[in-house]
VMD Tcl script that draws the C-alpha trace (Angstrom):
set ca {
  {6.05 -13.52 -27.71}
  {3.08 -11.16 -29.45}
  {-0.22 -12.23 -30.52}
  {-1.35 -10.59 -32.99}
  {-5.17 -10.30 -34.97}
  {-5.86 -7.48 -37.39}
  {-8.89 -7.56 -39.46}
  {-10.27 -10.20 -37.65}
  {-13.76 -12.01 -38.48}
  {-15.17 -14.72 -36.57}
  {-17.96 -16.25 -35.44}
  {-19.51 -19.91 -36.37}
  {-19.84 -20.79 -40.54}
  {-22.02 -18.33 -41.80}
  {-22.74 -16.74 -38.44}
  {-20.96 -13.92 -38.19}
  {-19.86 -12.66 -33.97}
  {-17.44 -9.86 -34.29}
  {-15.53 -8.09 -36.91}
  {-13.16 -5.72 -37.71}
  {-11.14 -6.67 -34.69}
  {-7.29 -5.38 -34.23}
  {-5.24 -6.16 -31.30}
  {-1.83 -6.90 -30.26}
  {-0.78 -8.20 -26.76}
  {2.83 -7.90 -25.97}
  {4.92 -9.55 -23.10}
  {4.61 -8.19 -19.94}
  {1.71 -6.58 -20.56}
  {-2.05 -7.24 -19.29}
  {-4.70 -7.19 -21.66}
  {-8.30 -6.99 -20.35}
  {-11.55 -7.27 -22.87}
  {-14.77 -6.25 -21.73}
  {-18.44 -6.50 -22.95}
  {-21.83 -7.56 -22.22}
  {-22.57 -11.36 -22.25}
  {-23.25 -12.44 -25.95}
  {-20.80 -10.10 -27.23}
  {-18.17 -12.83 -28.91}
  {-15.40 -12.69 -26.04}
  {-15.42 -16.19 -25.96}
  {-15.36 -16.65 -29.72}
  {-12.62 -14.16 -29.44}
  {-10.48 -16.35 -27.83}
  {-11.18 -19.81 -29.14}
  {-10.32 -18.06 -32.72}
  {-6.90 -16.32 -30.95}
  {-6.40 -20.21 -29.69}
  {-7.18 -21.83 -33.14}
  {-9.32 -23.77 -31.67}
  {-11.92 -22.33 -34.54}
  {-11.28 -21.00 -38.06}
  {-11.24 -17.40 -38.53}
  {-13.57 -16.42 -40.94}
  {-11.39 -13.78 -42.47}
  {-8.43 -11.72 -41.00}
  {-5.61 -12.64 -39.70}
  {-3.73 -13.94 -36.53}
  {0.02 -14.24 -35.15}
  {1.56 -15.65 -32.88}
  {5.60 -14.66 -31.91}
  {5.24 -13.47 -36.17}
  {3.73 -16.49 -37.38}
  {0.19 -17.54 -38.55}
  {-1.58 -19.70 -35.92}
  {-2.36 -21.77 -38.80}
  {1.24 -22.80 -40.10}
  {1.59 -23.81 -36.19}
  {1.20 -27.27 -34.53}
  {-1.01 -27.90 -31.54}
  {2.10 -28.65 -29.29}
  {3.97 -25.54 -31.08}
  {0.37 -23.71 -30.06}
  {1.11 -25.27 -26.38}
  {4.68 -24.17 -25.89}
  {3.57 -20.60 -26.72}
  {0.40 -19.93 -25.16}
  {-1.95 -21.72 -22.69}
  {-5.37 -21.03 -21.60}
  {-7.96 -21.19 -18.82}
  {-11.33 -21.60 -19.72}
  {-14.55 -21.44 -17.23}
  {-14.70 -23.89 -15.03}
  {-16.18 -26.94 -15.89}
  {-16.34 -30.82 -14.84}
  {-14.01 -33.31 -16.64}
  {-16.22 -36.84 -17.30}
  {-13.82 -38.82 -15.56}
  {-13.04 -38.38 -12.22}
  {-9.25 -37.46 -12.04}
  {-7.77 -36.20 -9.03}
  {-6.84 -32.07 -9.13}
  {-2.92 -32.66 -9.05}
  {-4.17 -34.90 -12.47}
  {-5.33 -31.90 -13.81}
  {-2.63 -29.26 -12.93}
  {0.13 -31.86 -14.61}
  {-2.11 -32.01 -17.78}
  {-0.49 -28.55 -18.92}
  {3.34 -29.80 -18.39}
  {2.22 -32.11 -21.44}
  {3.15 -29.33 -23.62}
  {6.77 -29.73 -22.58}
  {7.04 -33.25 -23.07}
  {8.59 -35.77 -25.87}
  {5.75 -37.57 -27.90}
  {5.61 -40.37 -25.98}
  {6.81 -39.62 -22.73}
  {4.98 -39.23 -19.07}
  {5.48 -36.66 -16.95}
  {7.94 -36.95 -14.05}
  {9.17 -36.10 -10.87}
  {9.68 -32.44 -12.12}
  {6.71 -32.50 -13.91}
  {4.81 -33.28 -10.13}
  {6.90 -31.03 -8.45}
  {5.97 -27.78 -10.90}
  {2.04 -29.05 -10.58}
  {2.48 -28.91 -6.79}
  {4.44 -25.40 -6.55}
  {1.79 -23.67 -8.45}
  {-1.03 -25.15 -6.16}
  {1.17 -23.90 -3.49}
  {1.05 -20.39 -5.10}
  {-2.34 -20.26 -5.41}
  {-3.11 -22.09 -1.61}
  {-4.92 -24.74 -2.96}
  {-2.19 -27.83 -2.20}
  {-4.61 -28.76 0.18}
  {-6.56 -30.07 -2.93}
  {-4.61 -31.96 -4.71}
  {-5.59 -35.54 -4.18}
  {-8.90 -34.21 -4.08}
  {-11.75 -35.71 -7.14}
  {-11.63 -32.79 -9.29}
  {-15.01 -33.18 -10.49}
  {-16.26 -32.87 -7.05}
  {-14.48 -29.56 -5.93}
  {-16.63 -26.08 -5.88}
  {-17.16 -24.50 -8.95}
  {-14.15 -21.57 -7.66}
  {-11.76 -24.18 -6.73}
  {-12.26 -25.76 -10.21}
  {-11.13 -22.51 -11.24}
  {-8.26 -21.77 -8.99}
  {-7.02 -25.85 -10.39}
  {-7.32 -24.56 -13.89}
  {-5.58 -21.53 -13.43}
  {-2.83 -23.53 -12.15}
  {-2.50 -25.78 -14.89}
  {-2.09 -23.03 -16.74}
  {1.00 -21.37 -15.15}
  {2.69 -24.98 -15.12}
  {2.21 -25.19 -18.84}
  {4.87 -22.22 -18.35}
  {4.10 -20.34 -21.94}
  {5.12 -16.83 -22.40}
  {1.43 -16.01 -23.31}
  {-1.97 -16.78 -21.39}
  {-5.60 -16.26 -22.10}
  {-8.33 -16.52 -19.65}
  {-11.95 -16.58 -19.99}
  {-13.43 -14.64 -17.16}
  {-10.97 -16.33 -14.61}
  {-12.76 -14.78 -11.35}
  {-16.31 -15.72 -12.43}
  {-16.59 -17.86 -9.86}
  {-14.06 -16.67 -6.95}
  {-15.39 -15.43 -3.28}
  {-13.85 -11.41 -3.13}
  {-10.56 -12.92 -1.29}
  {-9.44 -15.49 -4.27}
  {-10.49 -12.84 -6.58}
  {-8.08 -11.01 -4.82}
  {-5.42 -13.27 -5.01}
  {-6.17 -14.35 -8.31}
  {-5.66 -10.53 -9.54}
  {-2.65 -10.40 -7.75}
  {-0.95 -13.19 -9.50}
  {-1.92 -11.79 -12.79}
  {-0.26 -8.84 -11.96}
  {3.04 -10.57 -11.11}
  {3.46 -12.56 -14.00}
  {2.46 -9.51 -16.48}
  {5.25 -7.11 -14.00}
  {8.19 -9.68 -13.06}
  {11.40 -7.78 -12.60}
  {12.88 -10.08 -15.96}
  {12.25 -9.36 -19.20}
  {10.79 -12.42 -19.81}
  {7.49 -11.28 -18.24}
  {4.03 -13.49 -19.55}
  {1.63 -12.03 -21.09}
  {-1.61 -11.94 -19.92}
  {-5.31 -11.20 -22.07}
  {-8.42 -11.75 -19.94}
  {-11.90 -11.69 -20.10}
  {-14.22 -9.96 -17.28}
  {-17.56 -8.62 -16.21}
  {-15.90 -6.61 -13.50}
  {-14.29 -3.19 -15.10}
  {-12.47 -2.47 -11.50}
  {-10.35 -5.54 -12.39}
  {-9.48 -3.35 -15.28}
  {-8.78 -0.53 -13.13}
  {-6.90 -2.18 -10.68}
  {-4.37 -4.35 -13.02}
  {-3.56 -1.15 -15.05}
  {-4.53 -3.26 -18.47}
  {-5.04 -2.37 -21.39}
  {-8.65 -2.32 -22.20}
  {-10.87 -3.34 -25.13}
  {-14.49 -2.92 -24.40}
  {-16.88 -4.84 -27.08}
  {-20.22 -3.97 -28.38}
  {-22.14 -4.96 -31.11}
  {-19.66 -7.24 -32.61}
  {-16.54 -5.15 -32.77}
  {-14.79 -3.08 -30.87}
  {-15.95 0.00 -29.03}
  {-13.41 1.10 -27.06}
  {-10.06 0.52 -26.54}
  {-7.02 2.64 -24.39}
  {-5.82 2.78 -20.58}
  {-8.98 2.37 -18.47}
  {-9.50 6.05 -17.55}
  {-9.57 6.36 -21.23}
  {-11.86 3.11 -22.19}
  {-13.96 2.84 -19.09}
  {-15.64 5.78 -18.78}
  {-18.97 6.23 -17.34}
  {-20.32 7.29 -20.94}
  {-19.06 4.08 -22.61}
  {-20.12 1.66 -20.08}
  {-23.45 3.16 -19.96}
  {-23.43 2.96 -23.37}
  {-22.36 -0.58 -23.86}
  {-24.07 -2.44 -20.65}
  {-27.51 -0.16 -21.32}
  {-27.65 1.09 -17.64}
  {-26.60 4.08 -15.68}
  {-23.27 3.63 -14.49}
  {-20.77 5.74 -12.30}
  {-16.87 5.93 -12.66}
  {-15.57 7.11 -9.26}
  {-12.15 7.96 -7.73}
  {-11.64 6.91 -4.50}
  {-9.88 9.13 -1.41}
  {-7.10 6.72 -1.93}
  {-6.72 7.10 -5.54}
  {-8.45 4.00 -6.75}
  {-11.14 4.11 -10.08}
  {-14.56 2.28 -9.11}
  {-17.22 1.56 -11.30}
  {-21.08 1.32 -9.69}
  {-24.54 1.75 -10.88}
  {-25.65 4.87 -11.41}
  {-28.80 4.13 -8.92}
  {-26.32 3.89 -6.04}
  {-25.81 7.64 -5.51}
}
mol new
graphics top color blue
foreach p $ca { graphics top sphere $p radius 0.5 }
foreach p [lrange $ca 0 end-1] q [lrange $ca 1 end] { graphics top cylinder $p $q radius 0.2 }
display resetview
């Protein structure tokens, strides 16, 4: 399943965020966009979603325009973690990890046993079972994250977008949060998901092997492999401080501020 934009304008009536945008995201592969706060990531990916009009351009999804497509169709096909935030009703986390089987449902019917079961094996996955009877609303803003990411993998769609999903993760959920992303982009089938994420952090880049588009004044800056994207020139350029690219003894790329040397 590909999603597709070429063209792409968007931003809010006549408010105008980011244009000229191209980009394709294939299965099995992880796509990582980068850019200072303000630059239209977000917007980016509510328009991707549908879940605002593109103001000119166009986007597909598996070869078809999101806008000949359903909400559920939408559902089956792609699913999405946003920042964390608080629901106004106080359901319990398990509540919210079933709320993406929905997509995978009849009309009118509830989930199940199954449905449970799949909620529960990808709280289990991301060591947060411990949680699930917990008031959702009342969890720390990283394990509000760590729910939503699982609702998101029991939605099962071949495609998923996330909006800065390690915002607010301590360095070891980060961790495992990364690592997950990696197996669903690298699984051994050839049904692999794929993956387009938002970050502040360009070592995530570095470290997932993704393919990289770095924003900047409403369009697109950069774009390749991250030795090719991230260099210290363009993130310099784009964040407006000194910054270093370094390679580690064992190999690994690491991005600091240039004042650190």
């Amino acid at each position: 399943m590909k999603l597709e934009a070429r063209g792409l304008e968007i931003g809010y009536g006549r408010t105008v965020v980011g244009r000229d945008i191209d980009l394709a995201v294939e299965p099995g592969r992880i796509f990582c966009l980068l850019g200072p706060n303000g630059c239209g990531k977000t917007t980016l990916f509510r328009t991707l979603l549908g879940l605002i009009p593109r103001l000119s351009g166009a986007v597909t999804l598996g070869g078809e325009s999101i806008s000949s497509l359903s909400r559920a169709e939408m559902a089956r096909r792609i699913s999405y973690v946003p920042q964390a935030h608080a629901p106004p009703f106080p359901y319990e986390a398990i509540e919210i990890v079933m709320m993406g089987r929905t997509a995978r449902l009849g009309r009118f019917a509830q989930p199940g046993v199954s449905d449970r079961e799949a909620a529960y094996t990808e709280m289990e996955r991301l060591g947060i079972a411990d949680l699930a009877q917990r008031d959702y609303s009342r969890l720390s803003g990283g394990q509000r994250q760590l729910v939503l990411i699982a609702r998101a993998l029991a939605q099962r769609a071949p495609l998923i977008v996330m909006d800065e999903p390690t915002a607010s993760l301590d360095f070891g959920n980060q961790s495992l949060v990364l690592g997950e992303i990696e197996k669903l982009a690298r699984a051994a089938s050839l049904d692999g998901q794929g993956v387009i994420l938002s970050t502040h952090n360009p070592d995530h880049a570095f470290a997932l092997g993704a393919d990289v588009v770095l924003m900047h004044d409403g369009g697109i800056y950069r774009r390749g492999r991250p030795e090719e994207a991230l260099t210290a020139e363009s993130l310099s350029e784009v964040y407006g401080v000194p910054v270093l690219v370094e390679r580690t003894p064992s190999g690994r790329h690491v991005c600091l501020p240039g004042a650190a040397r």
